[in-house]
Structures are given as structure tokens and as C-alpha cells.
Backbone as numpy.savetxt, mean C-alpha at the origin, in Angstrom:
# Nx Ny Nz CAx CAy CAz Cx Cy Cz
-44.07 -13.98 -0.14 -42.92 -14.85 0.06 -41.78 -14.47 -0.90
-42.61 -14.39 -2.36 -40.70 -13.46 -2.96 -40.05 -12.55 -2.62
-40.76 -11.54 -1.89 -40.27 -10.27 -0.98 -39.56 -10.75 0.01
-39.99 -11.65 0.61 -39.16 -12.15 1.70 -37.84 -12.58 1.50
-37.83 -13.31 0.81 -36.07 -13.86 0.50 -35.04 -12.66 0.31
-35.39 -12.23 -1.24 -34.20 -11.22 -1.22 -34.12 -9.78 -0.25
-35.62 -9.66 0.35 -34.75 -8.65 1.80 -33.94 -9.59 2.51
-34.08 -10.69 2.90 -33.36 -11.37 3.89 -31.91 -11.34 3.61
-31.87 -11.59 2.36 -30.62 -11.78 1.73 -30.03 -10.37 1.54
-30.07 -9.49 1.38 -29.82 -8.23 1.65 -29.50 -7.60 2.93
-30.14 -8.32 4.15 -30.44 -7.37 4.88 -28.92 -8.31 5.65
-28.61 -9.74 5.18 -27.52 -10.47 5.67 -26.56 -9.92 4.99
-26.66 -9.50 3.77 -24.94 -9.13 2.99 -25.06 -7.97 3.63
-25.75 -6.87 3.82 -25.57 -5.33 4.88 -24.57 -5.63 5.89
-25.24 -6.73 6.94 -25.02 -7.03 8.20 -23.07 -7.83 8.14
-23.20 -8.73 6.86 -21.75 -9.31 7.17 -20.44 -8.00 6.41
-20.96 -6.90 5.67 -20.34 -6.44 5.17 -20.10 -4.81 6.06
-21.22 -4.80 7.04 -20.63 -3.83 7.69 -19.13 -3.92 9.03
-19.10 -5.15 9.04 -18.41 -5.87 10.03 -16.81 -5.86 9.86
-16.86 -5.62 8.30 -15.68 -5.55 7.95 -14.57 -4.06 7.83
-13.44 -3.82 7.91 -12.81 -2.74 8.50 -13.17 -2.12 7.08
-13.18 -0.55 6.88 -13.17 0.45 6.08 -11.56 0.72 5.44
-11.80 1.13 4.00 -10.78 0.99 2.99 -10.04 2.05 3.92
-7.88 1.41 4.32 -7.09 2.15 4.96 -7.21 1.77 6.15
-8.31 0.78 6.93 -8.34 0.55 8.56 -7.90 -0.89 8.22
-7.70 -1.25 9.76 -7.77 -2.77 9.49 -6.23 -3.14 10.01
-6.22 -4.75 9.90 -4.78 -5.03 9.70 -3.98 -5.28 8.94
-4.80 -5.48 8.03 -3.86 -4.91 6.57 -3.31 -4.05 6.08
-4.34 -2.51 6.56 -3.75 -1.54 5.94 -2.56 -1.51 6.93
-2.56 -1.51 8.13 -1.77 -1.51 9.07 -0.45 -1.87 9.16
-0.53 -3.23 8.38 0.44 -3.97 7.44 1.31 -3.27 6.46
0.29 -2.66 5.78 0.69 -1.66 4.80 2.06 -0.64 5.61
0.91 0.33 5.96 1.83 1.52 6.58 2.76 0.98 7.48
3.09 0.19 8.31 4.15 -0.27 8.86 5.47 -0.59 7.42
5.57 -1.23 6.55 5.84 -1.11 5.81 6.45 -0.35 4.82
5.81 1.19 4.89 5.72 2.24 4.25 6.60 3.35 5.28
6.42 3.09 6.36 7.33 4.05 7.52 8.57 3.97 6.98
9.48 2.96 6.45 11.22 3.31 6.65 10.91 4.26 5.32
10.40 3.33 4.49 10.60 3.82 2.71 10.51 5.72 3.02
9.28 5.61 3.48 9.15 7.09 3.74 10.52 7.88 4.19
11.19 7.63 5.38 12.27 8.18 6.23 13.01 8.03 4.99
12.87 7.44 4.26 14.34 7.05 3.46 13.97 8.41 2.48
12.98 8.25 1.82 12.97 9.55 0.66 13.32 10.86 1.25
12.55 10.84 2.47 12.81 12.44 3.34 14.16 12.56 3.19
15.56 11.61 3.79 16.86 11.56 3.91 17.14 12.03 2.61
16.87 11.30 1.57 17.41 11.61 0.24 16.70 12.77 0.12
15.88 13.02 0.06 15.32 14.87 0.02 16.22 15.90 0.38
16.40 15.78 1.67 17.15 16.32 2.57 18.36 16.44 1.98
19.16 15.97 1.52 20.58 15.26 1.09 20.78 16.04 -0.37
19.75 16.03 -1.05 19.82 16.06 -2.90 19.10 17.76 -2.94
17.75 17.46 -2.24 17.07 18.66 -2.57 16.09 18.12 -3.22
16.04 16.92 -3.90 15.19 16.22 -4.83 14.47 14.93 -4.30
13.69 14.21 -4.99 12.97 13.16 -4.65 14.04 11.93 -5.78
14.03 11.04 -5.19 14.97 9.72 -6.70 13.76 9.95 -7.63
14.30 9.08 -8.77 13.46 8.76 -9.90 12.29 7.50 -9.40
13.48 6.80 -8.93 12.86 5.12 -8.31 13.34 4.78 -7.30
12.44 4.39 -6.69 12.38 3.70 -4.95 14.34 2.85 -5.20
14.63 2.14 -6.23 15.33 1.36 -5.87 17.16 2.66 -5.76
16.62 3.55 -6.03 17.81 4.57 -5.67 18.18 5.10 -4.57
17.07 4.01 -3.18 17.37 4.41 -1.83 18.49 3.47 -1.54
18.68 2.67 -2.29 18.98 1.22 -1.64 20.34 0.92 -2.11
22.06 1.10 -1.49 21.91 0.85 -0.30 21.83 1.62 0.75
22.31 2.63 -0.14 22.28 4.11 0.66 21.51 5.11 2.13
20.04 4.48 1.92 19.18 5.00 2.50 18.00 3.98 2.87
17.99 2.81 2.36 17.59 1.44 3.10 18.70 0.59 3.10
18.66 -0.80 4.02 19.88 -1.35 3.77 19.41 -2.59 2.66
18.45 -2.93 2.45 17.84 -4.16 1.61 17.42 -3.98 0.68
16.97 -4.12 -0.34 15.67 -3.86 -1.64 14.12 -4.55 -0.58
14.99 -5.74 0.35 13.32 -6.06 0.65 12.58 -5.05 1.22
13.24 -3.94 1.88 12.51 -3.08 2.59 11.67 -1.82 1.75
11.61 -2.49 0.16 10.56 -1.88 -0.96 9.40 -2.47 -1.28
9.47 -3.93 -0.03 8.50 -4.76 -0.50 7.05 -4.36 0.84
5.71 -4.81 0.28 5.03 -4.56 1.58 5.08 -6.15 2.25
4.82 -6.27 3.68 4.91 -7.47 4.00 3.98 -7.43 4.79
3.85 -8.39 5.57 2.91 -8.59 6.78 1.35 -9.05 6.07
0.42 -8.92 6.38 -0.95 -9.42 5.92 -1.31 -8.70 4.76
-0.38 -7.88 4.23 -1.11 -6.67 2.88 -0.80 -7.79 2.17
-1.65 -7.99 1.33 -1.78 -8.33 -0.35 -1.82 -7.54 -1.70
-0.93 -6.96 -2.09 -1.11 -5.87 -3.23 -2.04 -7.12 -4.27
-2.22 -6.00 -5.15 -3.32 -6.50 -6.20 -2.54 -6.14 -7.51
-2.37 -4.78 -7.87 -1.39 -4.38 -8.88 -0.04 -3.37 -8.69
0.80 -3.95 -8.53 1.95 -3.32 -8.48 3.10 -3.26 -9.23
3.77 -2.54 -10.14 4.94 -2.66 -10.96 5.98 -3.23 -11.06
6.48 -4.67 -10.64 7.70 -5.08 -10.78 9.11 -4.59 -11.47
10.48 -4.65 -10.80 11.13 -4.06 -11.18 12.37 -5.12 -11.66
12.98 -4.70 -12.73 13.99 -6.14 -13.06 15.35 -5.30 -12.13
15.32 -4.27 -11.93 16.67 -4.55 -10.48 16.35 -5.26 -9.23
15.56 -5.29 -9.03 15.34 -6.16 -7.88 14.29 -7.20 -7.96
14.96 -8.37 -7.33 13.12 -9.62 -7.64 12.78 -10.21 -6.22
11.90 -11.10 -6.07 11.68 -11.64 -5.09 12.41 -12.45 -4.55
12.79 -13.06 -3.22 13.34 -14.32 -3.09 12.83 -15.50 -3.02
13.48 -16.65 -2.87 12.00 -17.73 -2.69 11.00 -17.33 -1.41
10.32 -17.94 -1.87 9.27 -18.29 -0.31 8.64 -16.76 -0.30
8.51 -15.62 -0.38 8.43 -14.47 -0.58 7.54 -13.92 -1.81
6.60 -15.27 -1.94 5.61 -14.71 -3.23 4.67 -13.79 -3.11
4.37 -13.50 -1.63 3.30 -12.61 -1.17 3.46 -11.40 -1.36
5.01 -11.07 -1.35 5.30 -9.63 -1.40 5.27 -8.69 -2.64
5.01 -7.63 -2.80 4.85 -6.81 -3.83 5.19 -5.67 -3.90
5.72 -4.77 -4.89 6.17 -3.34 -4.83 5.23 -2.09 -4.36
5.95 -1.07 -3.69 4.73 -0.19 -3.72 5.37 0.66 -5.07
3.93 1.41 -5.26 3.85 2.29 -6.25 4.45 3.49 -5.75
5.38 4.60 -6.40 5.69 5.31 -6.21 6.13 6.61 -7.54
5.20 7.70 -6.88 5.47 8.62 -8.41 5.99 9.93 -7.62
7.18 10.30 -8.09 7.95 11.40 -7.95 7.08 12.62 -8.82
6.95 13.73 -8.43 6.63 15.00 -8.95 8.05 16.10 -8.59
8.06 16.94 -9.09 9.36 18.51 -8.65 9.40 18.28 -7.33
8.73 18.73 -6.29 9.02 18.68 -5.00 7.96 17.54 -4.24
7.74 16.63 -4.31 6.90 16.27 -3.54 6.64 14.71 -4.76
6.09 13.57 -3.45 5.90 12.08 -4.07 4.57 11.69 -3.73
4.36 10.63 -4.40 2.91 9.64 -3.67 3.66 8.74 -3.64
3.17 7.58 -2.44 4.03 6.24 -2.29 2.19 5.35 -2.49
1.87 4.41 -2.55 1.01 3.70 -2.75 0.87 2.41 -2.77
0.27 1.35 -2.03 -0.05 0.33 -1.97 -1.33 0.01 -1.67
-1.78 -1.24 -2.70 -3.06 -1.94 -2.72 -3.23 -3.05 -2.05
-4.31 -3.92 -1.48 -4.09 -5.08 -0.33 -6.17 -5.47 -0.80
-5.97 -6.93 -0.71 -7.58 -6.96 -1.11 -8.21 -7.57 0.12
-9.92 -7.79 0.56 -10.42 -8.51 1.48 -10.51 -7.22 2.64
-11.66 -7.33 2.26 -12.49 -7.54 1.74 -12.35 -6.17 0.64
-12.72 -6.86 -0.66 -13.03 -5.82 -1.87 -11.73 -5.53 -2.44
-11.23 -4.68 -2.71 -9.61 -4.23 -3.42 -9.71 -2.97 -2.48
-8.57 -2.53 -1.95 -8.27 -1.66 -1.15 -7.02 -0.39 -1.83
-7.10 0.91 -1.66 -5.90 1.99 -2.31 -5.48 2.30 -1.52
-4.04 2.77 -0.89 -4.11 3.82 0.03 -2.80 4.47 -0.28
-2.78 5.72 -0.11 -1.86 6.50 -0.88 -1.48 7.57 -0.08
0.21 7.73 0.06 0.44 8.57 0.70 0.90 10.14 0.12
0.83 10.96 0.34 0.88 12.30 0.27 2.13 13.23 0.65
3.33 13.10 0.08 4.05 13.91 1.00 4.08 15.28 1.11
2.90 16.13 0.05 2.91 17.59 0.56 2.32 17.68 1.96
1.09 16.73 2.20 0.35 16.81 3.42 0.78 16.15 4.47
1.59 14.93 3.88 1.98 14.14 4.84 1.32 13.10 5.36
-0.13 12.65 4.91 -0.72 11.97 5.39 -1.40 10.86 4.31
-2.09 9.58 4.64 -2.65 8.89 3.78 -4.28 8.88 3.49
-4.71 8.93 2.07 -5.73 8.44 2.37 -6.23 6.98 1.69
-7.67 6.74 1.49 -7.63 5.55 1.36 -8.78 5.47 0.74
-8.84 4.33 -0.40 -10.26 4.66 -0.65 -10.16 2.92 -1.30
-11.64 2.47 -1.71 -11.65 0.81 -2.00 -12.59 0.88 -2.67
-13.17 -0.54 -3.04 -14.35 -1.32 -3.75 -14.84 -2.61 -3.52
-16.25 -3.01 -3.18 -16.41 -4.33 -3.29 -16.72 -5.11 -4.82
């Protein structure tokens, strides 16, 4: 009978935890990268334009976004840790939203946002490759 419980209980956290989307799927991450599409177009433009990547996201803006909000992620993502910036803040009602991470290198950036639920979620974009990946924790 002690064997019995904690397989059971095991064999239920397996079962409710496989159910859940993989770190980068989902509608969160989804959330995410919707999100992440203009920002992106915007650095390419300024790429394009300079030859260079900005220092900081907020050097698209107004130039190459029309808002600061469009630095924020929105929709169902929940960042977890993200850098706040004193040029730009939130508005009311807008507590959900959060910065993405973004690190400039010589030719080439990562853009990055975190979102939790299940577990803490990474997903990070690549602009030598162009693509994201994604990785998490429960």
C-alpha cells in the first residue's frame, strides 16, 4: 500500500503535465511572437538604414515603431524578468505588460521574452538565423 500512493501520484503529475504545451508552443508563446513581429521589422529597417543594430529598443520609437507600447509584450504572455526602462513606463491598467529583452552584438541581436504556466518559459530570437528557440522549467 505505500507503493501504491506515490506511483499514483506520479503517474497523475506525468499525465496532467504532459497535457500542457512545450516551452515556445502554446498561446502564450504565440502571444509572445505576435508581439515580437513589428519590433523585429523595426530593427531590420533600422539595420537597413544605419548598417547597425540601436543600442536600445527605445531608439526605434518614433521612427521605426509608432508607440513605445509596441516594446511591450501583450496578449496572454506574462514575462517573469524583464528590464524596465525610465524612458518609457507603463500606462494605467497595463500592469501585465513587460519589456522584452534585447542585446545588440556588431552585426546581429537577440530579442527575448519570458511568460510563465506552466513552469517559467525563455524564448529567444536569433537574428543571424532568424529563428526562435525556446527552452523552460517546472
Amino acid at each position: 500500500m505505500k507503493f501504491t500512493v506515490p506511483l499514483l501520484l506520479g503517474c497523475l503529475a506525468l499525465c496532467l503535465t504532459s497535457c500542457w504545451s512545450p516551452p515556445g508552443q502554446g498561446r502564450k508563446a504565440q502571444a509572445g511572437y505576435r508581439a515580437a513581429a513589428p519590433v523585429i521589422a523595426a530593427l531590420d529597417k533600422f539595420h537597413d538604414e544605419h548598417e547597425r543594430y540601436p543600442t536600445n529598443l527605445c531608439q526605434l520609437v518614433p521612427s521605426y515603431l509608432s508607440d513605445s507600447r509596441a516594446l511591450l509584450v501583450r496578449g496572454q504572455t506574462v514575462p517573469v524578468h524583464s528590464p524596465r526602462s525610465s524612458a518609457v513606463g507603463d500606462t494605467a491598467g497595463e500592469s501585465n505588460l513587460d519589456w522584452f529583452w534585447y542585446r545588440p552584438s556588431s552585426n546581429s541581436y537577440s530579442l527575448m521574452f519570458r511568460y510563465t504556466g506552466p513552469g517559467i518559459n525563455t524564448c529567444v530570437y536569433d537574428s543571424t538565423t532568424k529563428s526562435w528557440s525556446s527552452s523552460g522549467c517546472y
